[in-house]
C-alpha positions as CSV (number, residue, x, y, z in Angstrom):
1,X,31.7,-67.2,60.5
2,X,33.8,-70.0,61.6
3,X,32.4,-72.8,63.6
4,X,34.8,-73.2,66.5
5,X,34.0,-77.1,67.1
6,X,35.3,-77.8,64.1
7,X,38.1,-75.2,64.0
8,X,40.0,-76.6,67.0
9,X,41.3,-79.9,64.9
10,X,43.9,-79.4,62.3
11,X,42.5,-81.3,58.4
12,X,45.7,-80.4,56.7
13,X,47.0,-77.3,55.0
14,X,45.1,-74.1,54.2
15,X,45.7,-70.7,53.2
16,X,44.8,-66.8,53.7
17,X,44.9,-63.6,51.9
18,X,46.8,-60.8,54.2
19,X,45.8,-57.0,52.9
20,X,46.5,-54.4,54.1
21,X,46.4,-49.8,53.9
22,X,44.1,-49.6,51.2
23,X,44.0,-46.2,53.4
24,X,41.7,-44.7,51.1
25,X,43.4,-41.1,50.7
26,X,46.4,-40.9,50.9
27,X,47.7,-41.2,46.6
28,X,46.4,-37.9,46.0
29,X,47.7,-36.4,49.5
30,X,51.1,-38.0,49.1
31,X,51.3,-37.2,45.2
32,X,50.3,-33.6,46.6
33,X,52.5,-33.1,49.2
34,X,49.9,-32.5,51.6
35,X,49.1,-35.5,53.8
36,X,46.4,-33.6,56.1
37,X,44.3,-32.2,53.8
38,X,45.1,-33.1,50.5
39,X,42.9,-36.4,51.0
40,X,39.4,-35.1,49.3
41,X,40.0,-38.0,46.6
42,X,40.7,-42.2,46.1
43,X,39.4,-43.2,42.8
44,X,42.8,-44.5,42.3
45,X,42.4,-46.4,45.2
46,X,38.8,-47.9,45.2
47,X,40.5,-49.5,41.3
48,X,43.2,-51.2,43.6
49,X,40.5,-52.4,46.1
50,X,38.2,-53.8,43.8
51,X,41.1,-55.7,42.1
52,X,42.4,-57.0,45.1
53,X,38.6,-58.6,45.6
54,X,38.6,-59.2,41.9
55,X,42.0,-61.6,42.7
56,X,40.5,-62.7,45.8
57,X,36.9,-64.2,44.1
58,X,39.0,-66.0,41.1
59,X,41.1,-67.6,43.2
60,X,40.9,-71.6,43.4
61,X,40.4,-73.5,46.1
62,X,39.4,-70.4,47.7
63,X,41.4,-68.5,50.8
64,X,39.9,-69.3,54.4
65,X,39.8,-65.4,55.0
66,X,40.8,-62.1,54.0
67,X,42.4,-60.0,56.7
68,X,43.1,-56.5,56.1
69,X,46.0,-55.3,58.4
70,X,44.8,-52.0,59.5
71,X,44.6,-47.9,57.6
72,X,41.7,-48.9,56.0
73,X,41.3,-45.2,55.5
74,X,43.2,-42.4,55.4
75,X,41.4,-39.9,57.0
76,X,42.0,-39.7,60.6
77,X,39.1,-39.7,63.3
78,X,37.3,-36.2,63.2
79,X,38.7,-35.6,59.6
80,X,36.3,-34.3,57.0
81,X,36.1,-37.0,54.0
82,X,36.3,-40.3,56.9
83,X,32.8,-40.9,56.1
84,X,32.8,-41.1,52.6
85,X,36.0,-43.1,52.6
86,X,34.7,-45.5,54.8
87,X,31.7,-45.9,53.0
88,X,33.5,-46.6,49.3
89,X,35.5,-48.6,50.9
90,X,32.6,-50.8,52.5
91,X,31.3,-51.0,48.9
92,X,34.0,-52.8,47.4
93,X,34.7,-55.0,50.0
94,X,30.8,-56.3,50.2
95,X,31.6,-57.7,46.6
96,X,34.0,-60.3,48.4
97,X,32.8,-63.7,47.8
98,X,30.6,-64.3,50.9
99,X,32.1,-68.0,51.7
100,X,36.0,-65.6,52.7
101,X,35.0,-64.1,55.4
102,X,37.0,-60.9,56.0
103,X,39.0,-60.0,59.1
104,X,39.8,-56.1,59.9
105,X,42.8,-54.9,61.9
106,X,42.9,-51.8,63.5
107,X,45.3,-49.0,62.2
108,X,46.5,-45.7,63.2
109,X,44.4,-43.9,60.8
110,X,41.2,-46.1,61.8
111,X,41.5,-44.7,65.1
112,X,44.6,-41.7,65.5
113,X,48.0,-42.2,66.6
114,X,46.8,-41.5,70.4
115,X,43.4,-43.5,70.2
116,X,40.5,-42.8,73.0
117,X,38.1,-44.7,74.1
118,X,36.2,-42.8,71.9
119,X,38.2,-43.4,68.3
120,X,38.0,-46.7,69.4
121,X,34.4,-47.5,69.9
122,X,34.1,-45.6,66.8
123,X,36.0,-48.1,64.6
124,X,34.3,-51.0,66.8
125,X,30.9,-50.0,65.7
126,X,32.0,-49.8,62.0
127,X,34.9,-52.6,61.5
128,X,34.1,-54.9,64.7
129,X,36.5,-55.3,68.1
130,X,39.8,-53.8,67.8
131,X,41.1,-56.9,69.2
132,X,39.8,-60.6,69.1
133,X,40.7,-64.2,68.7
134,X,39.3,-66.9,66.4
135,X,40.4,-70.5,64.9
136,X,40.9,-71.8,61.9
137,X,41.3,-75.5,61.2
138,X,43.9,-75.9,64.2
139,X,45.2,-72.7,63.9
140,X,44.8,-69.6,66.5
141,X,44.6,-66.2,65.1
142,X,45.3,-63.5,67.5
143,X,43.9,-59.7,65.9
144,X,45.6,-57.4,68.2
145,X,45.2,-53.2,68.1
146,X,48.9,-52.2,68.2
147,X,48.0,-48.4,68.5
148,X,47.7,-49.2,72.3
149,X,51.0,-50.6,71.8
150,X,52.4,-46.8,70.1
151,X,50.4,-44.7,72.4
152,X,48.1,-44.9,74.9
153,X,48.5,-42.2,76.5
154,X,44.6,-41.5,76.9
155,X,43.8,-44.6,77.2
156,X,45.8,-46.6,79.7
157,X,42.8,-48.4,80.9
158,X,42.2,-49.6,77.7
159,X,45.2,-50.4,77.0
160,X,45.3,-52.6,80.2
161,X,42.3,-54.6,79.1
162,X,44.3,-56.0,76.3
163,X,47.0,-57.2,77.7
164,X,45.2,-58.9,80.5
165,X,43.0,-60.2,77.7
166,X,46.3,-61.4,75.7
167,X,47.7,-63.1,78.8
168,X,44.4,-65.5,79.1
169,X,44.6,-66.1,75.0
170,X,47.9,-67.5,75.3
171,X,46.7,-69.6,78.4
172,X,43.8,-71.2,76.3
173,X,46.1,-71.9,73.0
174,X,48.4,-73.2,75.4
175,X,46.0,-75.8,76.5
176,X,44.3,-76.3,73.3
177,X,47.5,-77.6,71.8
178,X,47.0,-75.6,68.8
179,X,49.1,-76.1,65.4
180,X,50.2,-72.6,65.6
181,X,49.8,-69.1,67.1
182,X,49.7,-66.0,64.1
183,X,49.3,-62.9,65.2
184,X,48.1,-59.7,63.0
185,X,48.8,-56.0,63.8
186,X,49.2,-52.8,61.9
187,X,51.9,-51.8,63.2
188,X,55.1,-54.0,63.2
189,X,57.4,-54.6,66.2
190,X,60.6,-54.4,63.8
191,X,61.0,-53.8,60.2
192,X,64.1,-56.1,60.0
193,X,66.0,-56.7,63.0
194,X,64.9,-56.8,66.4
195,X,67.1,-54.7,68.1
196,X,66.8,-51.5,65.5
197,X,65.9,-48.3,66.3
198,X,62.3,-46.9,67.3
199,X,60.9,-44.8,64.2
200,X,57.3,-44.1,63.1
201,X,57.1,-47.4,61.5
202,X,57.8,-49.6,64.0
203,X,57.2,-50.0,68.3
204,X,59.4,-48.4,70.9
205,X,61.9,-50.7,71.8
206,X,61.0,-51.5,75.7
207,X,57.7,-52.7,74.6
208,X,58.8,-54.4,71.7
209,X,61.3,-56.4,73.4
210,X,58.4,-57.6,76.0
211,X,56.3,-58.1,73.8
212,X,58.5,-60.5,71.7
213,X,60.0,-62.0,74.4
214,X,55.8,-62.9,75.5
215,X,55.1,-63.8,71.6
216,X,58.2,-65.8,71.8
217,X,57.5,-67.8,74.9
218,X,54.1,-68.8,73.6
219,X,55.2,-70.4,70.8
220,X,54.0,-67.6,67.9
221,X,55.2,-68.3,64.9
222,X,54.5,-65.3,63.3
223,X,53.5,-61.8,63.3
224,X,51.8,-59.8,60.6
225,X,51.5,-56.3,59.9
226,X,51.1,-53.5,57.1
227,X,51.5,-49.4,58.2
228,X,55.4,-49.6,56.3
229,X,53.8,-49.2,52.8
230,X,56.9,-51.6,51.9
231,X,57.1,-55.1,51.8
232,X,60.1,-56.0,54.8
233,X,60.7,-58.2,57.9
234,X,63.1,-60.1,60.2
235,X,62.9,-62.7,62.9
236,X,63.0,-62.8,66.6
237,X,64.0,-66.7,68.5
238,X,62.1,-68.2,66.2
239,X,59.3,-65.6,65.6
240,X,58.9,-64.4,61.8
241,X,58.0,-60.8,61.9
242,X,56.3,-60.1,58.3
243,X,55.5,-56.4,56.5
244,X,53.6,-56.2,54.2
245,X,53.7,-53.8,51.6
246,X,50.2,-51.8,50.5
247,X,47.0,-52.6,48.3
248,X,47.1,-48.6,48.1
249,X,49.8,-46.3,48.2
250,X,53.3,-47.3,47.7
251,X,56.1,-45.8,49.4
252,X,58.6,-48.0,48.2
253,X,59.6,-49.5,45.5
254,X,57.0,-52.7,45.6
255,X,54.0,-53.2,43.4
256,X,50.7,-52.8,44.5
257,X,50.0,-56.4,46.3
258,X,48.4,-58.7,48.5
259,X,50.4,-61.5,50.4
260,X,49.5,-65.7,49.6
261,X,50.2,-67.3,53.4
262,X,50.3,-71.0,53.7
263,X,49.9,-73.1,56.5
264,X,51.5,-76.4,56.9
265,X,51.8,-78.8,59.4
266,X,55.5,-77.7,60.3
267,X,55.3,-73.9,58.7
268,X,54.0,-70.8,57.8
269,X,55.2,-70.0,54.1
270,X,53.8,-66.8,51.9
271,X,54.7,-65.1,49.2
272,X,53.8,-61.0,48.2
273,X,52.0,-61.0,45.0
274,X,51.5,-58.1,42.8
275,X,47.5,-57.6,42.3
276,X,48.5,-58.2,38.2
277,X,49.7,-61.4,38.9
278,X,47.4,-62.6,41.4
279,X,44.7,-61.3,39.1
280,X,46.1,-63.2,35.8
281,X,48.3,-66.3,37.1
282,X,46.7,-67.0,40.6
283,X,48.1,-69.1,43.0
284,X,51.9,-70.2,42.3
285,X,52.3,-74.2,41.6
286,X,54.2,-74.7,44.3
287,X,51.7,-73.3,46.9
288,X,48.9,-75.3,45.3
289,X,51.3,-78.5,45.3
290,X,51.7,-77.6,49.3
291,X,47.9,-77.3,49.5
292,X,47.3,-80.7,48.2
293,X,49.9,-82.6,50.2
294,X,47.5,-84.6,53.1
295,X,49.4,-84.7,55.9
């Protein structure tokens, strides 16, 4: 865990490992055709995982954390293989070297496309909050659980409680002078341009536009997410919106993968890495010559 006297003072550039949908589950059910039920396997995807911790461990200096943007699993709440998915995947991620500390967002599969109160507490007694904030050398992370963003329908209250919770975050990094704001959700707010359509894979557009016109006027400089099983992204005023394609299944046409971000004193640069070459080349030279410059 990260000491927050120290976090609060920016000592120069670092650098995180953003995962995300490992969604144990869904290869078979998607090679299947049956996305419901046809989830009763994920060898293929426990190889993925460990590799992605494999990369992770090798890599030199090492990230500050690992954040895993949500559909850690594919079964949905109530489902009948949850348990055993969540369990396997537990396993491989406890082999993460124990100085990265790991970070877990909260997807639509961790907790249903309607959460409850009760999907929720679920996932919060096996992955931590839904939502939270923590610093890292000058930096503010913001972990926010976008499902209440997509639906909450039988949650309002809940729902409520984050945004009132979001509102006094952005009061404090506004005090704190902080570096930058990053934010991390499953679900994007746009998959390339602000103003597109409202699908599965992204949030309806009335919320969307407040809540990039809130990210916007707080300074975030960016906003990561997975759930798109494609690498994609756009910008709003300022505010880079970044997808991120899967460790698991692909629905594109991008290679299994984990995204390099840097931050610098003026910006937020990363780069999606297939888990082959993360695994055999590590970190590009020109993000190790950006992590060396002392600034």
């Amino acid at each position: 865990s990260f000491s927050l006297d120290d976090e609060y003072l920016w000592k120069g550039p670092f650098y995180f490992i953003q995962g995300a949908d490992p969604q144990f589950g869904l290869m078979k059910s998607w090679a299947i055709g049956d996305t419901k039920n046809g989830d009763d396997e994920w060898g293929e995807e426990i190889k993925l995982t460990e590799q992605a911790v494999q990369a992770i461990n090798k890599l030199n200096p090492k990230p500050k954390f690992f954040v895993l943007c949500g559909d850690l699993i594919h079964g949905m709440p109530g489902t009948r293989w949850r348990k055993d998915q969540e369990q396997d995947l537990k396993n491989v991620l406890k082999n993460t070297d124990q100085d990265i500390p790991l970070v877990f967002v909260s997807g639509n599969h961790d907790i249903g496309n309607t959460p409850t109160r009760e999907t929720i507490d679920n996932y919060c007694k096996n992955w931590g909050d839904d939502y939270f904030s923590f610093w890292v050398g000058g930096v503010f992370f913001l972990v926010l659980n976008s499902q209440l963003y997509f639906d909450s329908s039988k949650c309002p209250e809940l729902k409520q409680a984050q945004d009132v919770w979001l509102n006094e975050q952005l009061a404090v990094a506004e005090k704190q002078k902080c570096k930058h704001i990053i934010v991390f959700q499953h679900i994007p707010l746009f998959l390339r341009t602000p103003d597109e359509d409202h699908d599965y894979f992204n949030l309806e557009k009335s919320v969307r536009q407040e809540i990039m016109e809130k990210f916007h006027k707080a300074g975030i400089k960016a906003v990561f997410s997975g759930h798109y099983h494609r690498n994609a992204g756009g910008s709003y005023k300022g505010l880079e919106m970044v997808v991120s394609s899967a460790i698991g299944c692909q629905l594109g046409e991008d290679t299994h993968g984990l995204r390099v971000v840097v931050v610098t004193d003026e910006k937020i640069v990363h780069r999606y890495c297939s888990l082959n070459e993360l695994s055999s080349q590590g970190l590009e030279q020109e993000l190790l010559d950006m992590l060396a410059k002392q600034n």
